[in-house]
N, C-alpha and C positions, 0 to 999 in steps of 0.2 A: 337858618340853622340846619345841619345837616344832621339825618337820624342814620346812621349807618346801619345798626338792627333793624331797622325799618325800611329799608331800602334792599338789605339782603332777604327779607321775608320776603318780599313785593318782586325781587328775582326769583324768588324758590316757588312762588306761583307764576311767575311767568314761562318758567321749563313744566310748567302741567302740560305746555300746550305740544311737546316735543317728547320722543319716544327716548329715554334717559338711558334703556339699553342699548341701544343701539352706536356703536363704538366711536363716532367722529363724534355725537352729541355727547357720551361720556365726557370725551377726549376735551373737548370744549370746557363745560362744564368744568371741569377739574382744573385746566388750564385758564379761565377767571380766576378760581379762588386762588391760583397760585400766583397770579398778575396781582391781584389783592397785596399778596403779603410780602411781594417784593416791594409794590409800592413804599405803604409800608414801611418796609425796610430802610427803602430808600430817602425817602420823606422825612424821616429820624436822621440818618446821619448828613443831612443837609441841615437839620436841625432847625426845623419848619415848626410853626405852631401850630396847636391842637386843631384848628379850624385846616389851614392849610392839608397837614397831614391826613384828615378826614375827609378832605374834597381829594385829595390824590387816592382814597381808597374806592370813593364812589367813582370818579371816573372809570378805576382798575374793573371795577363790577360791572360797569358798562360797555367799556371797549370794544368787546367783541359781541355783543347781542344781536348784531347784524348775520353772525356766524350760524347763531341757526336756523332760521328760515333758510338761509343760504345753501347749507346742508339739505335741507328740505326740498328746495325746490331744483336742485343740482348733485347732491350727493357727493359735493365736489368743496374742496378750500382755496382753489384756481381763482384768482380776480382777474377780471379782464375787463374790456368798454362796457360789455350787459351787466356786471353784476362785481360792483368793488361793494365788501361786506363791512368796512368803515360807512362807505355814504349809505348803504343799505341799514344799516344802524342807527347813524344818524338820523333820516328820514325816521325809523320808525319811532326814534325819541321824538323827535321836535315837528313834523308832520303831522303824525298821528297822533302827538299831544302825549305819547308813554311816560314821560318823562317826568308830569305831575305825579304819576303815582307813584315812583321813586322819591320826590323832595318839592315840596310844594312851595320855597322860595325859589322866585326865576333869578335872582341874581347871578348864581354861577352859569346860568345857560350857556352865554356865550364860551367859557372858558371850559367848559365838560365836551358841546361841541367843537369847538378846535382842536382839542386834545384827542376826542375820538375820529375828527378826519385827518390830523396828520399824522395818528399812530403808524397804519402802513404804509405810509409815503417813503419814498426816497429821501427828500428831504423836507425840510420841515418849510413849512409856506412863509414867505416875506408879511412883513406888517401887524403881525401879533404883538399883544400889549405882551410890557414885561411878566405878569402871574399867566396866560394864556403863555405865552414861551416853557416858563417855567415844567407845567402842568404836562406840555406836548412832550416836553424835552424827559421828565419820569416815567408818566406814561409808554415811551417809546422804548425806554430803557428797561422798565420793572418787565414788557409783554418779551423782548430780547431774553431776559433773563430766564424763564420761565419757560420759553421756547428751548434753552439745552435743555432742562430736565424734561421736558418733553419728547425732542430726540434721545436721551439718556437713556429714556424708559419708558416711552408708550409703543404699542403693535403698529409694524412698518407699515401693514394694509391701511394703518390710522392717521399717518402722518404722509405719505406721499401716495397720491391719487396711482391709481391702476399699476400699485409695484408694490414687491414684497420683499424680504430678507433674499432669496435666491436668486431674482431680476437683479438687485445691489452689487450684490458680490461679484457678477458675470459684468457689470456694464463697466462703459469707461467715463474718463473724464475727457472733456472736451478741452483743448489746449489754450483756447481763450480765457476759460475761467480757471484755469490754472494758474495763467500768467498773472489773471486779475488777483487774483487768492495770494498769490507771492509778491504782489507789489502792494498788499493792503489796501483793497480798495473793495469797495461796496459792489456785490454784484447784480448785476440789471436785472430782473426777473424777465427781459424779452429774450436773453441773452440765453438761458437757458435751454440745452436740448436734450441730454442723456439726464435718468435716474438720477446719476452717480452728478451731476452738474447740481442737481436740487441740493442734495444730501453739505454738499460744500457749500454752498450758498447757507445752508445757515449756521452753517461753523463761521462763517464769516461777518456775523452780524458785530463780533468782535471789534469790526472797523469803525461800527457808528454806534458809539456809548457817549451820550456824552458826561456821565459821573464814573469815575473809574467805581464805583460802591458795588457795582452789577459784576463785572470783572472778578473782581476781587472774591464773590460769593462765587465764581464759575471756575476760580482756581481753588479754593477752600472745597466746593465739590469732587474736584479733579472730574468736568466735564468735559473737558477736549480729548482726553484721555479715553474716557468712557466712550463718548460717540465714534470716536476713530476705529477703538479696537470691536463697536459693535458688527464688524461684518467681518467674515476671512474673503479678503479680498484673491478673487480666485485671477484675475488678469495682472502681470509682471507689471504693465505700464500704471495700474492703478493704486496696486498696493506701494509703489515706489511714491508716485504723487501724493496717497493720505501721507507716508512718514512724512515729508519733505512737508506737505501741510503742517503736521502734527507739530512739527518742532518752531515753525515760523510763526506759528498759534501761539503757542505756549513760550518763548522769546518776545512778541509781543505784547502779551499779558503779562508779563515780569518787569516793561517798560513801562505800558501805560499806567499803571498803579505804583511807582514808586514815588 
């Protein structure tokens, strides 16, 4: 049986241990409860039962727990070899045993764990049972969703490591991830080298949804809109690239949801 009130209490004592003003733990923080309610969201119009629906809202609670320590001990949202904040999650659920206090049937274990290590992947790992697929595949989608209104609206010092509003506006884009961005495709995170290469990379999570349900709530927002026009793009080459983004975005969110 999954207690969801009980499991979000057992989180609101677990940020005791984490300084809650402090702007990337906020940022965090807020960004749970809002992987929650896309869940959630999504979870209903798949039209999932009570039980189901309720294990895709504990996982949402869980996903990212590895983020604060992570925070903590780096100051940083960067995954790399030393420190991916999925397996650092993981471990601290099922390692350390945190995971009882959250829900004291292990049935869902295996499926809460896969779900939180191939949230930030690339792609989703071979050999998952069908509800383990299911779980990775909302999970991946509700934290996507939840990640625009993130960029919509949280402090740029909150969302991309050592850059600001005025580092954005001056940099450029890099013409690899352009190309990638205009043939719809998923961009590498090694791939990445300017600012202005992050900022697109996650306008482009667009490519890997796999329920149009997420979409759909990012055009009802009018979130590609928003994050495009957050910067006055002070370089000719760059401000030309966001439009040309902005419209291949918003063309193919008109497709993939009809």
């Amino acid at each position: 049986m999954i207690d969801f009130k009980h499991a979000m209490n057992t989180f609101k004592k677990y940020l005791e241990n984490f300084d809650s003003q402090y702007g990337k733990i906020d940022l965090k923080i807020r960004h749970t409860y809002g992987v929650v309610k896309a869940s959630k969201y999504i979870a209903n119009k798949l039209n999932l039962n009570n039980e189901d629906i309720e294990l895709a809202k504990l996982i949402a609670l869980l996903h990212d727990i590895g983020r604060f320590e992570q925070i903590r001990q780096s100051d940083s949202f960067i995954d790399n070899k030393n420190m991916d904040h999925a397996i650092l999650g993981n471990d601290i659920l099922f390692k350390d045993n945190l995971i009882r206090n959250f829900i004291e049937d292990t049935k869902y274990d295996n499926i809460i764990s896969k779900a939180i290590l191939n949230h930030n992947r690339l792609y989703i790992e071979d050999g998952l049972t069908e509800r383990e697929l299911l779980h990775a595949k909302i999970i991946r989608d509700a934290d996507k969703t939840d990640n625009f209104r993130v960029k919509a609206e949280e402090d740029f010092e909150n969302i991309i490591d050592n850059s600001n509003k005025y580092i954005l506006e001056n940099d450029i884009i890099s013409e690899n991830i352009f190309n990638d961005f205009m043939n719809s495709k998923i961009i590498v995170r090694e791939d990445r080298k300017t600012h202005m290469d992050f900022w697109v990379s996650y306008i482009a999570f667009i490519f890997d949804y796999n329920y149009k349900f997420g979409l759909e709530y990012i055009k009802e927002m009018n979130y590609i809109n928003i994050i495009v026009d957050r910067l006055d793009y002070k370089n000719t080459d760059t401000r030309q690239k966001m439009e040309a983004i902005r419209k291949h975005a918003l063309e193919f969110i008109d497709k993939r949801i009809l």
